[in-house]
C-alpha positions, -999 to +999 in steps of 0.1 A: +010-116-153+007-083-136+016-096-102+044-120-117+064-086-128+056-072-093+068-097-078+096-097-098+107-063-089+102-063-055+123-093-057+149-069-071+146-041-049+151-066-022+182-080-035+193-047-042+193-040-008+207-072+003+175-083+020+178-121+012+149-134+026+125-110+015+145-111-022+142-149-020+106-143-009+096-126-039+117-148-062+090-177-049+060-154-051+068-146-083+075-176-095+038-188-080+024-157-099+034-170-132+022-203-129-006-192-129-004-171-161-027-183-192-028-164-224-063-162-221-059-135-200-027-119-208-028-086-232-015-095-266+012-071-262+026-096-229+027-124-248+061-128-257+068-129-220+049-157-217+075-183-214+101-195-188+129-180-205+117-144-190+106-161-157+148-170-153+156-139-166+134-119-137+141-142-110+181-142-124+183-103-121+167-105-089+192-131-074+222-113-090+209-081-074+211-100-041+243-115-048+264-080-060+248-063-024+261-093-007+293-095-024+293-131-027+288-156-056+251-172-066+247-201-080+212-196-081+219-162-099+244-183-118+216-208-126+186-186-133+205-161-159+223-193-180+191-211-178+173-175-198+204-173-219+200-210-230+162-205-234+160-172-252+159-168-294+181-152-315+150-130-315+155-118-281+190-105-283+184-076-256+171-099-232+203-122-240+225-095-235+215-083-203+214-117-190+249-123-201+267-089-189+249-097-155+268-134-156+295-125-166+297-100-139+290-121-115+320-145-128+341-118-131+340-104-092+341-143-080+373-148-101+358-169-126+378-158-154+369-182-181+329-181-173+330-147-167+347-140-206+324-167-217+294-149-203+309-113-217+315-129-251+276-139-251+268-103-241+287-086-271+280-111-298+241-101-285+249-066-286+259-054-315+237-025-327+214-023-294+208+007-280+203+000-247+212+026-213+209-007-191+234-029-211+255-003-213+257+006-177+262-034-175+291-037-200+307-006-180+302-027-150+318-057-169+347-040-178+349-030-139+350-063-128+376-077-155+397-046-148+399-058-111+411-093-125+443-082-140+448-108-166+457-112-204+425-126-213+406-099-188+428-066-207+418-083-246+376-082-232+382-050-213+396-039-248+366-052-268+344-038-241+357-004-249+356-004-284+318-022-284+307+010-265+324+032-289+299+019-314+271+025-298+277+064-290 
């Protein structure tokens, strides 16, 4: 499991800095890593990361990374954060939430409109009453990219954006 989250973020340090071999590199490796995972010998505390819900939501993070250096769209970012989004429980609401601002951002800068609300709609419902410095850095970054997008529907989720942080102050 160890080398799995490694791998995972050196994948995102990679993407980060728009190395996409490398990123895509570590996507594989860590990918490999957690096939090899058993719960046999993963810590009690790791095991609700045993499942390939997190494994999207690593790898998705990493390729999103990649694909905001880049500037471009990803559908393997695309693919990887809705597949964790899809896979996660109600139970794992931050993890949901992150996934979902990171989508939607990616929507939002490619001029997805409808995807990118979608996505942003996901994040908030999954928000509410999290405390989190990394979703709301993302939410920020959210309202960023649907500020850029001037649009009715992009002003009514900036708006709900802005009053979803409020709460959390």
């Amino acid at each position: 499991m160890v080398r799995f989250v490694l791998h995972g973020v050196k994948a995102r340090v990679f993407g980060t800095l728009g190395d996409a071999s490398a990123c895509t590199r570590q996507i594989g490796l860590a990918e490999h890593a957690f096939s090899g995972v058993r719960s046999g010998n993963t810590p009690d505390w790791m095991a609700s990361f045993l499942c390939e819900a997190h494994v999207a939501s690593v790898t998705g993070q990493a390729a999103y990374a990649l694909a905001r250096a880049t500037n471009e769209f990803s559908c393997d970012a695309h693919d990887r954060l809705a597949g964790a989004i899809a896979a996660f429980d109600e139970s794992r609401a931050r993890a949901v939430a992150l996934c979902s601002t990171r989508l939607a951002a990616l929507h939002l800068r490619a001029g997805n409109l409808d995807d990118g609300i979608h996505a942003a709609r996901t994040a908030l419902d999954a928000a509410p009453g999290l405390r989190s410095a990394r979703i709301t850095r993302d939410l920020v970054a959210v309202r960023s990219a649907a500020d850029q997008r001037p649009h009715d529907s992009t002003r009514e989720l900036s708006t709900q954006i802005t009053d979803a942080l409020a709460l959390t102050v």
